[in-house]
C-alpha positions, 0 to 999 in steps of 0.5 A: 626689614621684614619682606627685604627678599620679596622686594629684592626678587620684584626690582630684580625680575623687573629689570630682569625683563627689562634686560631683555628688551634694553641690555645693559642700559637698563642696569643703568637706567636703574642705577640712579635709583635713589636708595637702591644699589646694584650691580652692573648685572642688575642685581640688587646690593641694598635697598634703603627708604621706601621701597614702594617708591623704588619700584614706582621710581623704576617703573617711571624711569621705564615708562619715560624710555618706552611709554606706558605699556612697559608697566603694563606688560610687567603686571602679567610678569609679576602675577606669581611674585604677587601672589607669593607675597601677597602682603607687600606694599607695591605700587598701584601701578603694578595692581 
């Protein structure tokens, strides 16, 4: 799929951050992503259907941990991935 690598890098550096504010748990918080597959580390194995509505399923599961500022803060985290792929559909909620 055109763009997989961009949209890997994105959940990636997400729960890269997310990591460090939850350790582990945010692996698993994460893991119930349906079409999405990971390792216990975080890293992305295979992604499937929409992966617009991956990242908003992510960023949901996120805010319903630790409140809306959690989307927030990684608006300014994946300002350079943005722009390195600029043609990508994400959700509005990291525009």
């Amino acid at each position: 799929m055109e763009n997989e690598q961009a949209y890997k890098e994105i959940i990636e550096k997400i729960l890269e951050s997310k990591i460090k504010l939850f350790g582990y748990f945010a692996v698993r918080v994460a893991k119930g992503t349906p079409g999405l597959e990971l390792d216990d580390y975080g890293k992305v194995i295979s992604i499937s259907g929409s992966r617009k509505e991956i990242i908003r399923y992510i960023l949901l599961k996120f805010e319903d941990k630790s409140g809306e500022v959690s989307t927030i803060a990684l608006r300014s985290l994946l300002v350079e991935l943005k722009s390195k792929y600029s043609g990508i559909d994400l959700p509005e909620e990291l525009m």
